[in-house]
Each structure stands twice: as structure tokens, then as C-alpha cells.
Residue, then its C-alpha position, 0 to 999 in steps of 0.5 A: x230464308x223465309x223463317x229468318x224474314x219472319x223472324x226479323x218481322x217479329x223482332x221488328x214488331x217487338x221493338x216498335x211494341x216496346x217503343x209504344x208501351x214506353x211512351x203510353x208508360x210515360x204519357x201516364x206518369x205525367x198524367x198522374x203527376x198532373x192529377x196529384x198536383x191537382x188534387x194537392x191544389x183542390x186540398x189546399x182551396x178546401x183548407x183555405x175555405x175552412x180556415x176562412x170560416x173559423 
């Protein structure tokens, strides 16, 4: 009985880690698309800036 307890615990803990690295996973994706936007948008400045000066 104390072995399958322990084992539910563990695959409890599995689950809930699972959940975690999936949200982290997705939290980086959108920060990732977030600083590709970003540097997209810093690009464009830069090519506006030169434009302008020629």
C-alpha cells in the first residue's frame, strides 16, 4: 500500500512538473516573438534613419 502511495505521489509530481515546463515553454515563446518584433522594428528605425540621410 505504501509503495503504490508513493508511487501516485511521484506521478502527481511528474504531472504538476510537466504542467510547469509547458507554461515556462510557452512563456518563452512569447518573449521570443515579442524581442523578434522588436529587433524587426529597431531594423526598420535603422533603415529609416539611413534612408533619411541619403
Amino acid at each position: 500500500m505504501k509503495s503504490r502511495k508513493q508511487t501516485e505521489e511521484l506521478t502527481r509530481q511528474e504531472f504538476e512538473l510537466r504542467v510547469k515546463m509547458e507554461e515556462t515553454k510557452k512563456k518563452f515563446d512569447m518573449y521570443k516573438a515579442k524581442m523578434e518584433a522588436l529587433l524587426i522594428s529597431q531594423l526598420e528605425l535603422l533603415k529609416d534613419d539611413g534612408n533619411e540621410e541619403n
